[in-house]
C-alpha positions in Angstrom: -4.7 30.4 12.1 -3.7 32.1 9.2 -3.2 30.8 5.6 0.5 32.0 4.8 2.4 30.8 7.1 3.6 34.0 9.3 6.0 32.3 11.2 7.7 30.2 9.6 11.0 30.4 9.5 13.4 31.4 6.8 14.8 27.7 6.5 18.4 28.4 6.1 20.6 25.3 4.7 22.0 24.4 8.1 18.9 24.5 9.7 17.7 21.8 6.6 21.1 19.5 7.0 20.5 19.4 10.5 16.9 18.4 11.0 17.4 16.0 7.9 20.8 14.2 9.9 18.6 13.8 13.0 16.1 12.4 11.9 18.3 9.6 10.2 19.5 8.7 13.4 16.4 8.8 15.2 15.2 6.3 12.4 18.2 3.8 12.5 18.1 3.6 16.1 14.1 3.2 16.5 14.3 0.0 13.4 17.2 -1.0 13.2 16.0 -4.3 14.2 14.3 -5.1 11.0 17.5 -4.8 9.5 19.3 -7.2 12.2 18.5 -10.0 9.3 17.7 -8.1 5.8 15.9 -11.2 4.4 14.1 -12.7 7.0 10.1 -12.7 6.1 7.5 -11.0 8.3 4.4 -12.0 10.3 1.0 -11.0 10.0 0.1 -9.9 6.3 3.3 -9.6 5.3 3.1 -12.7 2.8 0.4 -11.0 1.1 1.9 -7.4 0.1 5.4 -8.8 -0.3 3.5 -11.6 -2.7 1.2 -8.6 -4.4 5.4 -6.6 -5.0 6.7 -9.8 -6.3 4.5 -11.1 -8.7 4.8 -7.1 -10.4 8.2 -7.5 -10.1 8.8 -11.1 -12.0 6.2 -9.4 -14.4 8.7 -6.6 -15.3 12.1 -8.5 -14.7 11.5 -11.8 -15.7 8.8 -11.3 -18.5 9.3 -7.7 -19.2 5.7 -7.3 -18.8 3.8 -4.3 -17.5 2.0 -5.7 -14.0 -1.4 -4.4 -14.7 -2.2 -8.3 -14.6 -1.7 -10.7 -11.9 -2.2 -14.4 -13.0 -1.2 -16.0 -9.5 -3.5 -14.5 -7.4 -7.1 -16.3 -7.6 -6.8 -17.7 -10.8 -5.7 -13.9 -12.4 -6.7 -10.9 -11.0 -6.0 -7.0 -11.4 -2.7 -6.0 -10.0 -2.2 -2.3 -11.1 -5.8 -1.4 -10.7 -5.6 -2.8 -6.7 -6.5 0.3 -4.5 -2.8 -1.0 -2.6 -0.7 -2.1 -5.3 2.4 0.0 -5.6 4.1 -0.2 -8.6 3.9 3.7 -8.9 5.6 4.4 -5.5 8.9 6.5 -6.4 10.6 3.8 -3.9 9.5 0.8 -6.0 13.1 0.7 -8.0 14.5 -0.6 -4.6 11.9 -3.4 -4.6 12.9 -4.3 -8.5 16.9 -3.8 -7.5 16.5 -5.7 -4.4 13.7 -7.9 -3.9 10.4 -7.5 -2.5 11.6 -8.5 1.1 15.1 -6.4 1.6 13.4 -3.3 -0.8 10.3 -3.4 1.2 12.4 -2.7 4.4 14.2 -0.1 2.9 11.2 1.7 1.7 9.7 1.5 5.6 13.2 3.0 7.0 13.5 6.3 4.0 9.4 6.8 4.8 9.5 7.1 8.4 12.9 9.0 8.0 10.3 11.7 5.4 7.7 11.9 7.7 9.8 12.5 10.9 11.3 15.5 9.0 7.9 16.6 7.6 6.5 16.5 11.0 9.5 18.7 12.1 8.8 21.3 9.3 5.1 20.9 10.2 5.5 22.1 13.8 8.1 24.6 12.9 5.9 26.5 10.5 3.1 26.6 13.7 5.4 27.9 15.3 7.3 25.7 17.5 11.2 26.7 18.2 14.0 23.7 16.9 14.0 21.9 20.2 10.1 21.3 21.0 9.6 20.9 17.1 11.0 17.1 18.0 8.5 15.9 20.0 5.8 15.6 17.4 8.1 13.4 14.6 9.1 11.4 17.6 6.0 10.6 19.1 3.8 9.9 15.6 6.4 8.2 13.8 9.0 6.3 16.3 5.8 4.9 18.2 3.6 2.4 17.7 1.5 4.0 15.7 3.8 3.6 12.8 5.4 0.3 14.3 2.6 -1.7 14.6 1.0 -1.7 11.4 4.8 -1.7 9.8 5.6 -5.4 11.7 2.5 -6.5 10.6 2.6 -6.1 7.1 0.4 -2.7 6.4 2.5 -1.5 3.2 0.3 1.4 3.2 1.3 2.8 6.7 4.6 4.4 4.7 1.9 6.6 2.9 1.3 8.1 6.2 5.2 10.0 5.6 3.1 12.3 3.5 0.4 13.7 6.1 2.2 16.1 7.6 4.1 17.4 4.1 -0.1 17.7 2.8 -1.1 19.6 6.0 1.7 22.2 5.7 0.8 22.9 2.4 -2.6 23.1 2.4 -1.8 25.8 4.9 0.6 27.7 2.8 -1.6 27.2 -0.4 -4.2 30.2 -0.1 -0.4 32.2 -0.7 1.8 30.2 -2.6 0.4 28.5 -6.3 3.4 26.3 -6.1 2.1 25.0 -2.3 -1.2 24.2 -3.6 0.3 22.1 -6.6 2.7 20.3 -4.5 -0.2 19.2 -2.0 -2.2 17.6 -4.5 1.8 16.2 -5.6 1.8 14.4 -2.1 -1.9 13.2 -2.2 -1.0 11.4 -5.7 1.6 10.1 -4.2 0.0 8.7 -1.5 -2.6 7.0 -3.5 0.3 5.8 -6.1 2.0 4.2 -3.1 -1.1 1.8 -2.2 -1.8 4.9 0.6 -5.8 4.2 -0.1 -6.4 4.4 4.2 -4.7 7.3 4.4 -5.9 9.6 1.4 -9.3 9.5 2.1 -7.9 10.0 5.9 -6.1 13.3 4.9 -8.8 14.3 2.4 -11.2 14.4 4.9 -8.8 16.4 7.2 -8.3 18.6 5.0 -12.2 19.0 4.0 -12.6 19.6 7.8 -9.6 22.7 8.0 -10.9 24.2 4.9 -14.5 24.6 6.5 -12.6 26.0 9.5 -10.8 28.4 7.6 -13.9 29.6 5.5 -13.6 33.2 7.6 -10.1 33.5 8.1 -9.2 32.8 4.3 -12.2 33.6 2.6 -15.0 31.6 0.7 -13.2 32.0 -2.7 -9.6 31.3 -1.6 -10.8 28.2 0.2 -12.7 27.1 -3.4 -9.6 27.7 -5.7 -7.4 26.5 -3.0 -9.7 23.2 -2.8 -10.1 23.0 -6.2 -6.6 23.6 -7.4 -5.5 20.9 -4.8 -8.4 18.3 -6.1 -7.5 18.7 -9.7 -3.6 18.3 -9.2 -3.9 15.3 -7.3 -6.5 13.4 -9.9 -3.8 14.4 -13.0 -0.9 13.3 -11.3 -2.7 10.0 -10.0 -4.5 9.4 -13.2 -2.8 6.3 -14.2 -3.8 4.6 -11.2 -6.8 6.3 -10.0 -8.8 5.6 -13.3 -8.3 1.6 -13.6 -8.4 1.5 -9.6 -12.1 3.4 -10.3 -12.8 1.1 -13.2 -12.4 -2.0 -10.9 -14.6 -1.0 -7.6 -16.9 0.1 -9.9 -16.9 -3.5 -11.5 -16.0 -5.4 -7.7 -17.3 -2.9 -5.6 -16.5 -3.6 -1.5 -19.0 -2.7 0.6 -17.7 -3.1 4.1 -20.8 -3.9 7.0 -18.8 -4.6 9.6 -18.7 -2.7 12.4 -15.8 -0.9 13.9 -14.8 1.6 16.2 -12.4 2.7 19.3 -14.3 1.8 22.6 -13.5 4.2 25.9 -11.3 1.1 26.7 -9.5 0.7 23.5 -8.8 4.1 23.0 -6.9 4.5 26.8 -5.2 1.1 26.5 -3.9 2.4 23.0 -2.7 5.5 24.4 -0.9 4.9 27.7 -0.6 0.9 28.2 2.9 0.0 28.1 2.6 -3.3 26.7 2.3 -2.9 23.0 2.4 -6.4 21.9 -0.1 -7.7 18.6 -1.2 -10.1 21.2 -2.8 -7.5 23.2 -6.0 -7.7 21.5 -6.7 -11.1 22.9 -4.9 -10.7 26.1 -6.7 -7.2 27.2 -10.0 -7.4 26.0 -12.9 -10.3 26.4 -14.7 -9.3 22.6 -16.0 -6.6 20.7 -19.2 -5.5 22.9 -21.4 -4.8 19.8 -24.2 -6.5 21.1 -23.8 -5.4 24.5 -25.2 -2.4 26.4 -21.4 -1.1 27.6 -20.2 -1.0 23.5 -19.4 2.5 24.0 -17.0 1.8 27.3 -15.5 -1.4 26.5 -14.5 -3.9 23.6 -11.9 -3.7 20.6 -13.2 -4.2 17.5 -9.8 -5.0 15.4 -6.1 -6.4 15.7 -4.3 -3.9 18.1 -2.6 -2.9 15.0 -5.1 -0.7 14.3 -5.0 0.1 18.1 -1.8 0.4 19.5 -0.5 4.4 19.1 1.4 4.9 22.8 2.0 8.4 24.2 2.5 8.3 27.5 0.9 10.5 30.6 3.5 13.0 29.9 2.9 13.3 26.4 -0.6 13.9 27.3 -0.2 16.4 30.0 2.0 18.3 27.4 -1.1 18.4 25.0 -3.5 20.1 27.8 -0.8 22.2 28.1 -0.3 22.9 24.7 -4.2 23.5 24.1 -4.4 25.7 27.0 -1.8 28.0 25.9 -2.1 27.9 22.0 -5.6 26.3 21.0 -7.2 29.6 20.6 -4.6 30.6 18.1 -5.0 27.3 16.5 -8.4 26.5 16.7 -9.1 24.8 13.8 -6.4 21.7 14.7 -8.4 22.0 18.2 -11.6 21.6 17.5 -9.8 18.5 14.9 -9.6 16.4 17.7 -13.0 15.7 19.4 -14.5 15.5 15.9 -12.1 13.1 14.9 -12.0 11.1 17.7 -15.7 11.1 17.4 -15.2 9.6 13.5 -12.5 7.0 15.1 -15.3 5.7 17.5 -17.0 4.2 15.0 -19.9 2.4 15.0 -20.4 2.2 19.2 -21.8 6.1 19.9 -25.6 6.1 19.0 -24.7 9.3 16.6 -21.9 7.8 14.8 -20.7 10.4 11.9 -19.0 7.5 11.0 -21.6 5.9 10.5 -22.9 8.4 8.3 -20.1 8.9 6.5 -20.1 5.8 5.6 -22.8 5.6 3.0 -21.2 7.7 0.7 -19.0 6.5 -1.8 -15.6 5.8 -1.6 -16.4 6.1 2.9 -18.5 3.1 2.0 -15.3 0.8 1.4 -13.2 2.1 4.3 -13.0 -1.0 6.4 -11.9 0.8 10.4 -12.8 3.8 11.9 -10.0 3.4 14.3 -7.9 4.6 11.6 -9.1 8.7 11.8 -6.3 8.4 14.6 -4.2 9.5 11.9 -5.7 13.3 11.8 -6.5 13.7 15.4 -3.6 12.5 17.0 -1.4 15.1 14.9 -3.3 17.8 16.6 -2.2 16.5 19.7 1.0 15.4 18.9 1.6 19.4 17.9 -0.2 21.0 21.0 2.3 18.3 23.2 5.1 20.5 21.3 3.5 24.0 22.3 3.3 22.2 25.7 7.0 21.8 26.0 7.4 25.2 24.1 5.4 26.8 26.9 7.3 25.5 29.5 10.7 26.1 28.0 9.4 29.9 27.5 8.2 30.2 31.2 11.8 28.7 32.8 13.6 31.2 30.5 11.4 34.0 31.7 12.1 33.0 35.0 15.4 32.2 34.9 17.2 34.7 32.2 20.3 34.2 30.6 20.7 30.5 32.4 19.2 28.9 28.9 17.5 26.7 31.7 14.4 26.0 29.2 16.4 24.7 27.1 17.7 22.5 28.5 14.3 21.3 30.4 13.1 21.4 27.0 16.0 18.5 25.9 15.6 16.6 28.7 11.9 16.2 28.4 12.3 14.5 24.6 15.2 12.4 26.0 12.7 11.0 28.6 9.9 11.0 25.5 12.3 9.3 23.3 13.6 6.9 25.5 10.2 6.0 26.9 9.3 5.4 23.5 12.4 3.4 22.8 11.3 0.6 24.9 8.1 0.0 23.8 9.0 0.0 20.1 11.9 -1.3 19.1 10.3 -4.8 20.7 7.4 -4.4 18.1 10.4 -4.1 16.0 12.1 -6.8 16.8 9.7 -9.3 16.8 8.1 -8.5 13.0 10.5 -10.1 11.3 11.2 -13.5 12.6 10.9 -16.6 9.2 14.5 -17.4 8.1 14.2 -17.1 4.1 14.1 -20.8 2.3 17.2 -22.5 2.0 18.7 -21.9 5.7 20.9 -19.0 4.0 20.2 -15.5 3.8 22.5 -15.0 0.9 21.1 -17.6 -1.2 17.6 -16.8 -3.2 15.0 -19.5 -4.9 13.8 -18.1 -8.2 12.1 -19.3 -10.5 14.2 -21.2 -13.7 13.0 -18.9 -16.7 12.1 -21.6 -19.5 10.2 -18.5 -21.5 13.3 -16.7 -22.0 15.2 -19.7 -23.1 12.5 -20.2 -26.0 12.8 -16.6 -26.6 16.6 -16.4 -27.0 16.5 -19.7 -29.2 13.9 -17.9 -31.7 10.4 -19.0 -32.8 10.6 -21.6 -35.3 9.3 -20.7 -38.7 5.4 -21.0 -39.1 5.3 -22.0 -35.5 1.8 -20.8 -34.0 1.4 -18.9 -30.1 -0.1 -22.0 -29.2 2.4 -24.3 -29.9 5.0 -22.3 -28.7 2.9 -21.7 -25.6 3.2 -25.7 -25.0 6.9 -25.5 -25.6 7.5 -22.8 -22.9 4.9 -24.8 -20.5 6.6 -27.8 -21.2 10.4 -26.3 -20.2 9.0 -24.9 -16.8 7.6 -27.8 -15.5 11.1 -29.3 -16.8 12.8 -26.6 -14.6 10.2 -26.7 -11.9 10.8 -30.3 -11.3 14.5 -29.9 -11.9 14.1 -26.8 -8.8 12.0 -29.2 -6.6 14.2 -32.2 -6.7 17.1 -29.6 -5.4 14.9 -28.6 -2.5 14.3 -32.2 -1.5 18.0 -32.6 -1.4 18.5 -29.6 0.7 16.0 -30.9 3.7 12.6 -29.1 2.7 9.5 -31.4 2.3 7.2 -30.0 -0.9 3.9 -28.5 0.1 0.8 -31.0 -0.9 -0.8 -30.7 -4.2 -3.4 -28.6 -3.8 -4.0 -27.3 0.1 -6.8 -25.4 1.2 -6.0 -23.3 4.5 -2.9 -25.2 5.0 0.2 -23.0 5.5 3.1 -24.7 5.5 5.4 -23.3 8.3 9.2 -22.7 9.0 11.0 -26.0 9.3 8.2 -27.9 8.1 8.3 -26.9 5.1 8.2 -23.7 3.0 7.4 -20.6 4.4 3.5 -19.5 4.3 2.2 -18.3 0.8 5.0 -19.6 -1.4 2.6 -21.6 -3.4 1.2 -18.3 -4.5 3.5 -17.8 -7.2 3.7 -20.9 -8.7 7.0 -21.6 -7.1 6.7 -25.5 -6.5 3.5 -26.0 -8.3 4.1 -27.6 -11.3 4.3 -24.8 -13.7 5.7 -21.7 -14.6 3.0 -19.8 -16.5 3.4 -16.5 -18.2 1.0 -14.0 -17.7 -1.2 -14.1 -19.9 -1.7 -10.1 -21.2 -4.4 -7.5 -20.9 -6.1 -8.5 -24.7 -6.2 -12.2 -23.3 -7.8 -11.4 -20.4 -10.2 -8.9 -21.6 -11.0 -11.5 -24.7 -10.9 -14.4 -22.7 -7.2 -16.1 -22.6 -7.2 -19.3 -24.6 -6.8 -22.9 -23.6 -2.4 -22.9 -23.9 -3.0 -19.9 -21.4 -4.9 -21.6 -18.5 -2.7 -22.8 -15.6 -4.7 -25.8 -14.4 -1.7 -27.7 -12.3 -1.1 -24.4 -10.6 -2.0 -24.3 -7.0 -3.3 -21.1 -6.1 -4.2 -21.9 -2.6 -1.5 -22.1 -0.5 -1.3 -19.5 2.4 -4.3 -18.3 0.6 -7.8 -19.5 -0.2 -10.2 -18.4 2.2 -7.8 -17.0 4.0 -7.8 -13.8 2.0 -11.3 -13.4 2.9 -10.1 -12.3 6.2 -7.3 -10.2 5.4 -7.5 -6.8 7.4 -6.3 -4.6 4.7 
């Protein structure tokens, strides 16, 4: 495998406008479904990261605030310095234009639309022809194994768009400056976009082709190229990388539990047809960690984390594929047993997952299912030099008949359409809670007492203080005002102050509202940086405000 990428193709504008029009309409017919009713809320963890985009979005629009505070989250918390907070994703405008729920869905739609075409580009610069460079896009991102963690709430699975664009160049950067700049560009993003899984995923992909490319590229271009790629990404992240390290340093999460794809896990992921977030309960009896078969059988996580369908012809396509071009490509060969290896986790009695997790950064990384990301490219490629190699064989045999073609075609229809039926389901079914109010179009928001004493003016002589009991004093006005109108309109108030009580669709208000002081009793301001860092005074504590609903000790089990 050669640095430079020798093959790739002269990407002429048609060629571009093509690929890019495909794989739009590969991604509104694989989620359309999550669109079937823009503001319904999601399942799963979905209150969680639409609360986390919220509450930086009321801090901006509302109070005109920067969000590197959040004050409704455990009695105030760091928002901007969160590992997964992103307010630095290029997409956030559609959250802040839109709403967290609609912008969110958006955002899932335009990143599985960039990685499907970065996956095409991906396989056409190894050298895959325009029909079999499909198969790949298809297979990684209109599967499950961007589906599932989308319906249930993983924000950061949209960060994954960018593993394919960092592969390529990181190929093309031992030639090309420009390459190596614009990978460290996508890592950055990545991380800006709450992608915290998947950077040190990629990095550690990347780490692992750079060692395999030592003789091919040369000791010194694989430093610069390493280096170069290393310093780009820490500039361009800066702004979040350096609070996010400030705050692990201060909180740091030092994850014990064990993890790990089991023989069993890792075949019913790949080829069981039944892709369902229930499947973790309804195929496997426990985790096995204590048993003798830990290695064979067991799942260790939500399915999630599991679920990342090919199909038997998929992987028969792969052996192919290796067969034919895995010596060429040996590096993204020899990928996949090592990182299969890391994604088994804790159960194999080496685990290198297990040893790299006691270094930093490894240390917080919560699953090692999740190296599925890097090995399952490989074989998501070598299934497109499969179909390549048979395409090229029928044309051989049969010249002039463009016969492997159309084999070719007919093999991602099949792909596709298998694929079809198992996702849009997972799809479907993500999205299910009615917004408050019975009424799609209509949207509860908060009455903004601050801005009211803002536009009126501060009185002369008038201290923070007092003014901060003038603004407290308006919300709970408008609070009560809001919760009288929701008692009218058939929804019963949550209780004061619940612990581990959701209140659930028509009973109530939707899961996690409480969070944001919706129906509390106030409508606090966040209190800013200096107050938290000096200690916020008395006008700025929110004692009526109940932080626990949908939350509590819930959060303690959260899977992100």
């Amino acid at each position: 495998m050669s640095g430079p990428s020798s093959s790739a193709l002269a990407w002429r504008s048609g060629e571009t406008v093509r690929a890019a029009v495909i794989a739009l309409a590969l991604n509104l017919v694989f989620l359309s479904p999550i669109f079937q009713h823009p503001r319904n809320w999601g399942i799963e963890d979905w209150d969680q990261h639409a609360f986390y985009h919220e509450a930086a979005r009321i801090s901006i629009l509302d109070y005109g605030q920067w969000p590197q505070w959040n004050p409704w989250y455990c009695g105030g918390t760091d928002l901007l310095a969160n590992p997964q907070s992103r307010v630095f994703d290029p997409a956030y405008p559609l959250v802040l234009a839109l709403g967290s729920i609609v912008g969110l869905k958006i955002e899932l739609a335009l990143y599985a639309w960039l990685g499907l075409l970065g996956m095409y580009v991906l396989g056409r610069d190894l050298g895959l022809d325009p029909v079999s460079a499909w198969l790949a896009p298809i297979v990684y991102f209109c599967g499950p194994t961007y589906a599932l963690p989308a319906s249930s709430g993983m924000t950061w699975i949209m960060s994954t768009a960018y593993i394919p664009w960092v592969v390529l160049l990181f190929l093309r950067g031992p030639g090309a400056r420009r390459a190596a700049v614009a990978c460290g560009a996508c890592l950055a993003l990545m991380y800006l976009g709450g992608g915290v899984y998947p950077v040190v995923v990629t990095a550690t992909f990347l780490g692992f082709l750079a060692i395999a490319s030592l003789r091919a590229w040369g000791v010194a271009a694989v430093t610069r190229l390493t280096v170069a790629v290393l310093a780009c990404s820490l500039i361009l992240g800066a702004a979040k990388i350096l609070p996010s390290v400030a705050f692990m340093r201060e909180f740091p999460r030092r994850m014990d539990q064990q993890s790990g794809f089991s023989v069993q896990s890792l075949a019913f992921g790949l080829f069981h047809r039944d892709q369902s977030l229930s499947m973790a309960q309804a195929g496997f009896d426990g985790d096995h960690f204590d048993r003798s078969d830990r290695l064979l059988r067991g799942i260790s996580t939500d399915f999630d984390d599991v679920g990342m369908y090919i199909g038997p012809l998929v992987a028969a396509l792969a052996v192919v594929g290796l067969a034919s071009r895995g010596r060429r490509l040996w590096p993204f060969a020899a990928s996949i047993p090592v990182f299969v290896w890391l994604s088994f986790g804790d159960r194999p009695r080496a685990s290198l997952f297990g040893a790299l997790h006691t270094l930093p950064v490894f240390e917080s990384m919560r699953y090692a299912e999740r190296y599925r990301f890097a090995w399952l490219l490989a074989v998501c490629m070598f299934a497109g030099h499969g179909v390549r190699w048979l395409s090229c064989r029928l044309q051989r045999a049969y010249p002039g008949r463009r016969l492997g073609a159309g084999v070719a075609t007919l093999v991602l229809a099949i792909v596709a359409c298998d694929l079809y039926a198992i996702t849009r389901p997972i799809y479907r079914a993500a999205f299910p809670i009615p917004p408050p109010g019975g009424a799609e179009g209509r949207s509860v928001r908060r009455d903004r007492g601050p801005r009211r004493v803002r536009r009126e003016g501060i009185p002369a002589g008038c201290r923070a203080g007092d003014l901060r009991r003038v603004e407290l004093s308006l919300s709970r006005a408008a609070d009560e005002r809001r919760r009288g109108q929701l008692l009218r309109d058939g929804f019963r108030a949550p209780p004061r102050d619940p612990v581990d009580q959701p209140v659930l669709p028509g009973r109530g208000l939707p899961r996690g509202w409480g969070r944001l002081g919706l129906y509390s009793g106030v409508d606090p301001e966040p209190p800013s940086l200096h107050d938290r860092r000096e200690g916020a005074p008395a006008a700025h504590r929110q004692p009526e405000l109940s932080l626990r609903v949908g939350g509590g000790r819930r959060e303690a089990g959260r899977k992100s």
